[in-house]
N, C-alpha and C positions, 0 to 999 in steps of 0.2 A: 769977581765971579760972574758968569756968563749967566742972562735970565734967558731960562727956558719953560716955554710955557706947556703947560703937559691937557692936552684936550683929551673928552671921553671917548670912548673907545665907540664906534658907533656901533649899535645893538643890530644883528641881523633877526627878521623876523621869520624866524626861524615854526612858528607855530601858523604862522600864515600860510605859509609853505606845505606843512602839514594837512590844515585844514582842505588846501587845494588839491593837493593829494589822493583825500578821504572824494573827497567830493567828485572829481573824477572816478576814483576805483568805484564808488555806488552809481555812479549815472551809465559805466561799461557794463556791470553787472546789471544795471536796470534793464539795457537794451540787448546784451546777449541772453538773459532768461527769458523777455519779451521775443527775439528770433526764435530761439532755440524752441522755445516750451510752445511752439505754434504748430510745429512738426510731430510730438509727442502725441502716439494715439497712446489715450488710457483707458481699461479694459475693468470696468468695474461691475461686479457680481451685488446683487442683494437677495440674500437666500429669504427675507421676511416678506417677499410678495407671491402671490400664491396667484398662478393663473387657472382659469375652470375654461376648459372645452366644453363646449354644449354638443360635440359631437362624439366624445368620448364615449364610450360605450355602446356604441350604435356601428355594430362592426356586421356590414353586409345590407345594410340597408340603402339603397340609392332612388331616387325620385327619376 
């Protein structure tokens, strides 16, 4: 009978792969919502502040 010697199968690292993956798709996202969100005007209202003209009601009077 012929010896044949049977080695393991070698493991790919399959999770490394992975993890480099992640780690690029978060670092593109990091940097196209840092371009992107530089250009976004945003348009925000606060109904709870109350401005007072000190010239309000003073309609015809000029110095």
């Amino acid at each position: 009978m012929a010896h044949l010697e049977v080695q393991p199968k070698s493991r790919s690292h399959w999770w490394l792969w992975l993890l480099i993956v992640i780690v690029v798709i978060v670092i593109a996202l990091f940097f196209l919502n840092r371009y992107y969100g530089q250009n976004r005007t945003v348009t925000t209202t606060d109904s709870s502040k109350t401005v007072i003209d000190s010239t309000a009601g003073k309609v015809g009077t000029q110095k």
